[in-house]
Backbone as ProteinMPNN parsed JSONL, in Angstrom:
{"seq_chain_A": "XXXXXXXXXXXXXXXXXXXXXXXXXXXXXXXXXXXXXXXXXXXXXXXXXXXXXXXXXXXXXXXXXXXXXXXXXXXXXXXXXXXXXXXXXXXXXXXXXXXXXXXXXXXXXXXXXXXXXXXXXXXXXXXXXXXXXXXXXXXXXXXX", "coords_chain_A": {"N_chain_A": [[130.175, 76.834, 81.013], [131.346, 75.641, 83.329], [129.644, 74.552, 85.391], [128.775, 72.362, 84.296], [130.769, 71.059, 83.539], [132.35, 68.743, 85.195], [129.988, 66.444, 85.2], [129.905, 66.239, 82.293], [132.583, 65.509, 81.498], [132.488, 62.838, 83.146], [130.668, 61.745, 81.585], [131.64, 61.478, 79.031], [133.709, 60.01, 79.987], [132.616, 57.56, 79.453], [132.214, 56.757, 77.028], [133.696, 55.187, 73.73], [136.747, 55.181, 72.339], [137.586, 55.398, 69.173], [140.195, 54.629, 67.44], [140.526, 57.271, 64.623], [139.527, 56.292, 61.187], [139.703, 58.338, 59.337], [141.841, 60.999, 59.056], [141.368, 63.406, 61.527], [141.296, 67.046, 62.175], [142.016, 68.84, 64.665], [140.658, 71.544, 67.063], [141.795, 72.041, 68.967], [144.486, 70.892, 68.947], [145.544, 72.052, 67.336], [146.447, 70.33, 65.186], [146.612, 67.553, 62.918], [144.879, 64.499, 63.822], [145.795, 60.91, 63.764], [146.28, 59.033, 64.766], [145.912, 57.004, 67.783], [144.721, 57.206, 70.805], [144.556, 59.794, 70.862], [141.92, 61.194, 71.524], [140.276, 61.386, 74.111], [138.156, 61.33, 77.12], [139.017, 63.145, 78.945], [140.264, 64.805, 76.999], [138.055, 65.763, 75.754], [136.639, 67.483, 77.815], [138.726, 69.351, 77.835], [138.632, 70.37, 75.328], [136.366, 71.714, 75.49], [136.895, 73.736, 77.408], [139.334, 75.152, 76.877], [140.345, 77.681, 74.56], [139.987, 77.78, 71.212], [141.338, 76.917, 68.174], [140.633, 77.357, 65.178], [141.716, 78.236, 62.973], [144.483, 77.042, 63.101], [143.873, 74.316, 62.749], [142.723, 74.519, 60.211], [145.125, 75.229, 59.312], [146.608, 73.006, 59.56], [145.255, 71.151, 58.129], [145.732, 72.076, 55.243], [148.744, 72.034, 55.078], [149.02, 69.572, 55.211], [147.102, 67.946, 53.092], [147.426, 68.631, 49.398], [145.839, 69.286, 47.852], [142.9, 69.793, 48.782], [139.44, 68.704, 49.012], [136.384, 70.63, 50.358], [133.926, 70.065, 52.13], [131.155, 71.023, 53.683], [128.841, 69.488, 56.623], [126.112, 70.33, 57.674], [123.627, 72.175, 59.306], [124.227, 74.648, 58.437], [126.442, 76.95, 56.645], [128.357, 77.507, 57.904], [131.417, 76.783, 59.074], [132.208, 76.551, 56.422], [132.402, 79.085, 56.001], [134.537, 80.345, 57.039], [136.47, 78.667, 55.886], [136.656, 79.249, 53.64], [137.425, 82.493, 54.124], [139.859, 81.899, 55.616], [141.665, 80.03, 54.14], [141.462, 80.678, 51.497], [139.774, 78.64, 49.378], [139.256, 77.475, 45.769], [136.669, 78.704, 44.34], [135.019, 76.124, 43.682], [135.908, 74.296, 44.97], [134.928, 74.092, 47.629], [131.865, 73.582, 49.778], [128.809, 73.43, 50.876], [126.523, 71.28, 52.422], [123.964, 71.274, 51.76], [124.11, 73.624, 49.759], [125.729, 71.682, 47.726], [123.055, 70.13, 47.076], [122.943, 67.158, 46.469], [124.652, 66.575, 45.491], [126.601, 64.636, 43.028], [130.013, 64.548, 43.944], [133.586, 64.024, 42.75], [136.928, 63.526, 42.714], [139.956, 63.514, 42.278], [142.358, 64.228, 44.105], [142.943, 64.163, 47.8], [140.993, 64.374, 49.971], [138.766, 65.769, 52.166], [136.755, 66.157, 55.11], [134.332, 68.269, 56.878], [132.485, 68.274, 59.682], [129.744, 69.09, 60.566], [126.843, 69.028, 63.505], [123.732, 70.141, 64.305], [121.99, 69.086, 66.912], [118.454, 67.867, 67.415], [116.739, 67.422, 69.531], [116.926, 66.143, 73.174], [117.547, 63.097, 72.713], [118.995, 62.855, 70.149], [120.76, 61.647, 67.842], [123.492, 61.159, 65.794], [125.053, 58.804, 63.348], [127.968, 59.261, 61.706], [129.124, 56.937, 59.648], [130.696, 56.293, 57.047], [132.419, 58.234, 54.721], [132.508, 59.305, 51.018], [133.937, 61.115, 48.938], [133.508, 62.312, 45.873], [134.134, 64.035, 42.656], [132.4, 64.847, 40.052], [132.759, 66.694, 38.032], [134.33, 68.98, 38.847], [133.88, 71.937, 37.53], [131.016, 72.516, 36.906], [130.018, 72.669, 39.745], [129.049, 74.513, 42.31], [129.197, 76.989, 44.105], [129.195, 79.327, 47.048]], "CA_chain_A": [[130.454, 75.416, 80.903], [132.419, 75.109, 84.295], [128.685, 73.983, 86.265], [128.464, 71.201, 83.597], [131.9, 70.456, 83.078], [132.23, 67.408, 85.654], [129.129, 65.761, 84.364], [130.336, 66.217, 81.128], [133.64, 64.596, 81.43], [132.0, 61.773, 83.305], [130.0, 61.241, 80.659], [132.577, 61.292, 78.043], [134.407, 58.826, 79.907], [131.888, 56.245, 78.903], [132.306, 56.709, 75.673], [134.695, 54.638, 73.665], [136.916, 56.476, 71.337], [138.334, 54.557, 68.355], [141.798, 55.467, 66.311], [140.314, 57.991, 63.601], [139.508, 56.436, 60.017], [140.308, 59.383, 58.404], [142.339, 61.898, 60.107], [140.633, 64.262, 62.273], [141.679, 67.781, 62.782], [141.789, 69.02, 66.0], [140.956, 72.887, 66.683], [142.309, 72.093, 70.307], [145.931, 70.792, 69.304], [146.131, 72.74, 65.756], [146.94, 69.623, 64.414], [145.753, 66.76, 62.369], [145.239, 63.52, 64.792], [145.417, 60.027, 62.783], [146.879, 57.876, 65.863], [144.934, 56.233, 68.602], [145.109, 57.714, 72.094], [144.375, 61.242, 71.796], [140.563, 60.912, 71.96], [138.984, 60.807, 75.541], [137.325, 61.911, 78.114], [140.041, 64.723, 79.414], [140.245, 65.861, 75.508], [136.405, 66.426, 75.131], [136.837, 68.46, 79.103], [139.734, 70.548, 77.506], [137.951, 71.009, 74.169], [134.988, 72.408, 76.085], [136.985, 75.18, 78.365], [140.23, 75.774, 76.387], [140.268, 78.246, 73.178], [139.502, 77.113, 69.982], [142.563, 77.53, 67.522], [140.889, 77.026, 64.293], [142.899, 78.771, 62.358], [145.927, 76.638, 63.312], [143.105, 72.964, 62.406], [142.69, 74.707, 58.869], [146.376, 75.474, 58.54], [147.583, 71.454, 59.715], [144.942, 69.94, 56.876], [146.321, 72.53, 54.866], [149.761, 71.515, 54.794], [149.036, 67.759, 54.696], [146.668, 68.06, 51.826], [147.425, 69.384, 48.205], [144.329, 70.53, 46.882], [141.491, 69.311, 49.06], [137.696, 69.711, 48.842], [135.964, 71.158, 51.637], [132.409, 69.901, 52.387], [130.706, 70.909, 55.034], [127.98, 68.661, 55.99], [125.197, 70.909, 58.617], [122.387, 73.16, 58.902], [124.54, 76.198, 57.686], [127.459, 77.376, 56.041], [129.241, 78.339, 59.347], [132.664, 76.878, 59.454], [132.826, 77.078, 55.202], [133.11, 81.245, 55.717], [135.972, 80.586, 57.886], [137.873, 77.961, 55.253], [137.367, 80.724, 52.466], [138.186, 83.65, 54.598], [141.257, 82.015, 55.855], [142.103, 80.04, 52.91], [140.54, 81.322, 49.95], [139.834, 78.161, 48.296], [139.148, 77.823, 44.77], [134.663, 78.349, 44.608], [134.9, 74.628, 43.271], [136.117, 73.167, 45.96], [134.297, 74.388, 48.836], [130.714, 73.411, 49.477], [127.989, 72.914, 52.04], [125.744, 69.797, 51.889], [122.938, 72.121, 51.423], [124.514, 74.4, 48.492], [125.882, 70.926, 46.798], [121.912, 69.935, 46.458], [123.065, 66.401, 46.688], [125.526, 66.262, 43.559], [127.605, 63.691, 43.063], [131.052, 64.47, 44.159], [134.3, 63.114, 42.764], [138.293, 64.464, 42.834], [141.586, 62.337, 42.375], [143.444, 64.516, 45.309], [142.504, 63.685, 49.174], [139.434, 64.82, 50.753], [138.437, 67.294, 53.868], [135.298, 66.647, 55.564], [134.219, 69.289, 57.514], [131.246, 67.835, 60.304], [128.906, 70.05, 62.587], [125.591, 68.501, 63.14], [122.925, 70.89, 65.379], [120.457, 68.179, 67.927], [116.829, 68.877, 67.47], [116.077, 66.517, 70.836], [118.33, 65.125, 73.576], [117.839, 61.699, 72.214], [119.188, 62.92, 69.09], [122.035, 60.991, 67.477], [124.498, 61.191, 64.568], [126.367, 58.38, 62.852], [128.661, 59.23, 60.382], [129.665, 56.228, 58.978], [131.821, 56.973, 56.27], [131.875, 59.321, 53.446], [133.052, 59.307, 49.858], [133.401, 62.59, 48.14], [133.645, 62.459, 44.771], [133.558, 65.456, 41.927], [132.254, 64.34, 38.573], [132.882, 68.049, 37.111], [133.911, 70.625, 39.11], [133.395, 73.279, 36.887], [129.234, 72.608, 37.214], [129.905, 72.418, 41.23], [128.584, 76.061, 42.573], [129.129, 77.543, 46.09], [129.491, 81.276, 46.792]], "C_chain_A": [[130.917, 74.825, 82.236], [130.896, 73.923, 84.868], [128.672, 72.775, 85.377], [129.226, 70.145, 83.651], [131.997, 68.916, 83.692], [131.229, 66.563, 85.21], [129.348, 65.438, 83.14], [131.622, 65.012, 81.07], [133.055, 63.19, 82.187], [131.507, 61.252, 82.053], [130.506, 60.809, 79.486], [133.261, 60.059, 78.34], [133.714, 57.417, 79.467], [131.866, 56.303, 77.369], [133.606, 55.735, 74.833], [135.419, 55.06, 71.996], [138.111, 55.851, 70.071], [139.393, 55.431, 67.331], [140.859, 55.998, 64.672], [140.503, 57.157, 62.074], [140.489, 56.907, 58.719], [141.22, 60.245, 59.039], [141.65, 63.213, 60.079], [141.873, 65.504, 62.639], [140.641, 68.663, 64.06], [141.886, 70.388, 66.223], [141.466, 72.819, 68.189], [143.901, 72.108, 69.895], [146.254, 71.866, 68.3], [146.704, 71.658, 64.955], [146.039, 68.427, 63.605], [146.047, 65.104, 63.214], [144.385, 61.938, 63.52], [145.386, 58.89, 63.624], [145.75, 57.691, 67.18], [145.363, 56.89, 70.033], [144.721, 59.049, 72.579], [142.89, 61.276, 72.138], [140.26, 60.953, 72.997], [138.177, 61.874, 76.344], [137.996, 63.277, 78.525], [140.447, 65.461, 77.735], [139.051, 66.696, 75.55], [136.055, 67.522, 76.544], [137.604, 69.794, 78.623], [138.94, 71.076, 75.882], [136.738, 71.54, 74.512], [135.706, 73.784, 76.509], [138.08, 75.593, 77.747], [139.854, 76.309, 74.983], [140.136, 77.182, 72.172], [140.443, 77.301, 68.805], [141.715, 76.853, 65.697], [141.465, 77.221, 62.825], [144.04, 77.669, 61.79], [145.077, 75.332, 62.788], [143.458, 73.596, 60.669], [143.941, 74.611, 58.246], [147.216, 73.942, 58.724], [146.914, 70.894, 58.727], [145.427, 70.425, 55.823], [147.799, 71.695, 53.783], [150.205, 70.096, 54.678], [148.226, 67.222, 53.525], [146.795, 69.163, 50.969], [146.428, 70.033, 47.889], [142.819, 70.01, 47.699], [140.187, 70.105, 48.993], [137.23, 69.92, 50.325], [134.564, 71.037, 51.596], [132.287, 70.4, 53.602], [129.079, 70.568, 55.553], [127.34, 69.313, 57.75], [124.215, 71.725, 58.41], [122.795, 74.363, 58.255], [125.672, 75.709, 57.749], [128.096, 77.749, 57.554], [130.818, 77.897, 59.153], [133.411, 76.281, 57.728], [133.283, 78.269, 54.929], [134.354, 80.74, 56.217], [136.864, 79.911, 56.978], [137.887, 79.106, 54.475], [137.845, 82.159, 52.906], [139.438, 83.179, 55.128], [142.539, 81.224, 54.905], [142.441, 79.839, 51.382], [140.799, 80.307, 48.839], [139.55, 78.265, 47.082], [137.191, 77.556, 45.083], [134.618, 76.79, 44.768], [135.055, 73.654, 44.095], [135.626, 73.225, 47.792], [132.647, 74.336, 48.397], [130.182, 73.009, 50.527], [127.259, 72.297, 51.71], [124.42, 70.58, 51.566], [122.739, 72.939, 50.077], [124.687, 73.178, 47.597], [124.368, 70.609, 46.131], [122.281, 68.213, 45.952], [123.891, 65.65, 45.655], [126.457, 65.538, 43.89], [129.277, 64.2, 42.952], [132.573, 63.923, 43.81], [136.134, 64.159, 42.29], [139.145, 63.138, 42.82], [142.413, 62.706, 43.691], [142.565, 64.196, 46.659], [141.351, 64.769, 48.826], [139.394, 65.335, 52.062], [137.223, 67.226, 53.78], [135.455, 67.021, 56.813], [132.396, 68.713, 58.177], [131.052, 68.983, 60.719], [127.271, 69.305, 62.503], [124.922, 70.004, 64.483], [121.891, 69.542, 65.947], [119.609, 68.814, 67.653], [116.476, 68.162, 68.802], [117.404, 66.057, 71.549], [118.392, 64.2, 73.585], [118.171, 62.172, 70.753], [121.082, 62.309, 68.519], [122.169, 60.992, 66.105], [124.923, 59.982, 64.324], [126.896, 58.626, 61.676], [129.686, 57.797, 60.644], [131.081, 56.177, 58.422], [131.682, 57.344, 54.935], [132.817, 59.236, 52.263], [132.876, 60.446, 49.704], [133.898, 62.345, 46.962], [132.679, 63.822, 43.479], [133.752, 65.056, 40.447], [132.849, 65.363, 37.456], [132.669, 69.392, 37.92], [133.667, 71.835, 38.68], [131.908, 73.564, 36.648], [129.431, 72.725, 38.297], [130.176, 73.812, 41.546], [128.879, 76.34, 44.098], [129.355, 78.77, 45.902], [129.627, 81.318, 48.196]], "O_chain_A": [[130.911, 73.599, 82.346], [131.018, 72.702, 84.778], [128.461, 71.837, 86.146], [128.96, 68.947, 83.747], [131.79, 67.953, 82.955], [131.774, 65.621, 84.635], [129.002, 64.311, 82.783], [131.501, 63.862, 80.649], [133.336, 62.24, 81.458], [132.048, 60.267, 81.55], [129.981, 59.879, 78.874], [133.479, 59.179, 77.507], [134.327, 56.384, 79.202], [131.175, 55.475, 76.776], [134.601, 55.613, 75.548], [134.852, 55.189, 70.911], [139.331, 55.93, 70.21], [139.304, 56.5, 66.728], [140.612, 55.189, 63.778], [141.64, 57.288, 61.621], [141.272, 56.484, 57.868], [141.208, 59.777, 60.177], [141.393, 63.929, 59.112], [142.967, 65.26, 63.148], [139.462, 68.941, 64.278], [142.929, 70.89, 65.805], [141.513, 73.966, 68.632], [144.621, 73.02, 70.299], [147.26, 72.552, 68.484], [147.452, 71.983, 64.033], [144.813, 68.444, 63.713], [147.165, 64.59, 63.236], [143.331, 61.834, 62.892], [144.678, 57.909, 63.398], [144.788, 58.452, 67.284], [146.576, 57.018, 70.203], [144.566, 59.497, 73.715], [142.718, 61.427, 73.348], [139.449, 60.028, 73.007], [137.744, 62.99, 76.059], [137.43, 64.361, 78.385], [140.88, 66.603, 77.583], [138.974, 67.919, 75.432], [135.205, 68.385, 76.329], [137.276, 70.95, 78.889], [138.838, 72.266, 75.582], [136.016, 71.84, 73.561], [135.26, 74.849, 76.083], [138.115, 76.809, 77.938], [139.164, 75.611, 74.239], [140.178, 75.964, 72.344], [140.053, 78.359, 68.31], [142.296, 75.934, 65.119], [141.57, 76.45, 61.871], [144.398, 77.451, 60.633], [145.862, 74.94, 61.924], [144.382, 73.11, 60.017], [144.13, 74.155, 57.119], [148.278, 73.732, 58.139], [147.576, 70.047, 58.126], [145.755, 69.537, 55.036], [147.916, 71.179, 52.672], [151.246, 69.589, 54.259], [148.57, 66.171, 52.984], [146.506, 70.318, 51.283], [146.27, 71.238, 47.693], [141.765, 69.908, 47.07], [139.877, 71.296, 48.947], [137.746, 69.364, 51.294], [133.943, 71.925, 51.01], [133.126, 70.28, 54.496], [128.147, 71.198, 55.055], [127.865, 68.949, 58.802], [123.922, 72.012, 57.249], [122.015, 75.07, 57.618], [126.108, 74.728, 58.351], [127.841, 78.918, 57.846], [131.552, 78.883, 59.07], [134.536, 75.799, 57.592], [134.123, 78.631, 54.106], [135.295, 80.859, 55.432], [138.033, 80.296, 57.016], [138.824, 79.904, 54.486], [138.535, 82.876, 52.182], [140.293, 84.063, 55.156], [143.737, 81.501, 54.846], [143.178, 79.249, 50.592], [141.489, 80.485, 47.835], [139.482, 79.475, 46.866], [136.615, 76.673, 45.719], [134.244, 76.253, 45.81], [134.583, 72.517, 44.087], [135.958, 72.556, 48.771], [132.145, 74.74, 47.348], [130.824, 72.259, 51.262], [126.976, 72.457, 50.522], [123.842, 69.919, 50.703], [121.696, 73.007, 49.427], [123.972, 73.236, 46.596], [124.242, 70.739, 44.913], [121.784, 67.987, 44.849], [123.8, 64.519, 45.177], [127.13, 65.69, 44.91], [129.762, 64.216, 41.821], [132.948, 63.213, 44.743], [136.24, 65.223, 41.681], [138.911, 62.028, 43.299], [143.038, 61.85, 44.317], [141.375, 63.965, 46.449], [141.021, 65.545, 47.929], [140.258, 65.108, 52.91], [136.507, 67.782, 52.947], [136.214, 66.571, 57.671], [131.38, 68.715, 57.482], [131.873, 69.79, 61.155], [126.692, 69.125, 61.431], [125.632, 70.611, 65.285], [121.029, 69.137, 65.168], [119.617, 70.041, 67.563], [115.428, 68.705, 69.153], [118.479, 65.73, 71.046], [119.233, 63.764, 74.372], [117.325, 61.695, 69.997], [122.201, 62.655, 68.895], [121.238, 60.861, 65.311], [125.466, 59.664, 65.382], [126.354, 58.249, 60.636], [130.6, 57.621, 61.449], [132.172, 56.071, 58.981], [130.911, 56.816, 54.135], [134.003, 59.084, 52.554], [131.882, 61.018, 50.152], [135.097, 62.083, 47.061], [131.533, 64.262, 43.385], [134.798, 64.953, 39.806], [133.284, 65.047, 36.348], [131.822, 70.285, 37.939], [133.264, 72.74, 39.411], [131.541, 74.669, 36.248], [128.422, 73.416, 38.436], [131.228, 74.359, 41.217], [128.618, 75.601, 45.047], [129.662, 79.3, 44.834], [129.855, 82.387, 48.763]]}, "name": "protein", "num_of_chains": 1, "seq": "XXXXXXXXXXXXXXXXXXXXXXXXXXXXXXXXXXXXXXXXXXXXXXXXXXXXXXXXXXXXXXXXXXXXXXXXXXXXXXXXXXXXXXXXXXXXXXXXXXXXXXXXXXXXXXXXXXXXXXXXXXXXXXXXXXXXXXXXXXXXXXXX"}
């Protein structure tokens, strides 16, 4: 990453990085960021070359949500092994947008979405908007 890195952070700095929605955990701080400021250009530099603590991201949404669901909305299951190996939700509430099969969603306690997108092109762009999850009947809602 180092040969990139300056380009990179340039590039970031053009970006403009608005106070989080929802609150975003962060596998850089280990925490969950809701407030306006941490976002920029020298975050997305240090979240490139410093470790990755996500462990410590899983364990801050954790302790700020009761019972949340865990989507994870990408080409694979990748960073759903890691919530159930580190902590072993209930099947029901863990799910990849792929395994759900596009089922309608709905829960009374908060919500945990879990992004990764993969680019197929380098004009390839994401917006997430914003997401509802709702779980009509988790006891039909399958994941393994």
């Amino acid at each position: 990453m180092k040969p990139i890195l300056q380009d990179y952070t340039t590039l970031a700095g053009g970006v403009t990085y608005s106070t989080p929605k929802i609150p975003v955990s962060s596998t850089l701080l280990a925490t969950l960021v809701d407030g306006a400021g941490v976002f920029n250009h020298d975050y997305m530099a240090q979240q490139t070359r410093w470790p990755v603590d996500f462990v410590g991201a899983l364990n801050a949404m954790k302790s700020k949500l009761k019972d949340p669901v865990w989507l994870e909305i990408g080409p694979a299951a990748v960073c759903s092994s890691f919530v159930r190996a580190t902590l072993s939700p209930s099947p029901v509430k863990i799910m990849h947008s792929i395994e759900a099969n596009a089922a309608v969603i709905e829960s009374s306690s908060a919500t945990t979405v879990m992004v990764s997108f993969k680019a197929t092109s380098a004009n390839a762009s994401h917006n997430l908007g914003s997401i509802t999850v709702k779980i009509s009947d988790p006891e039909k809602t399958q994941a393994d």
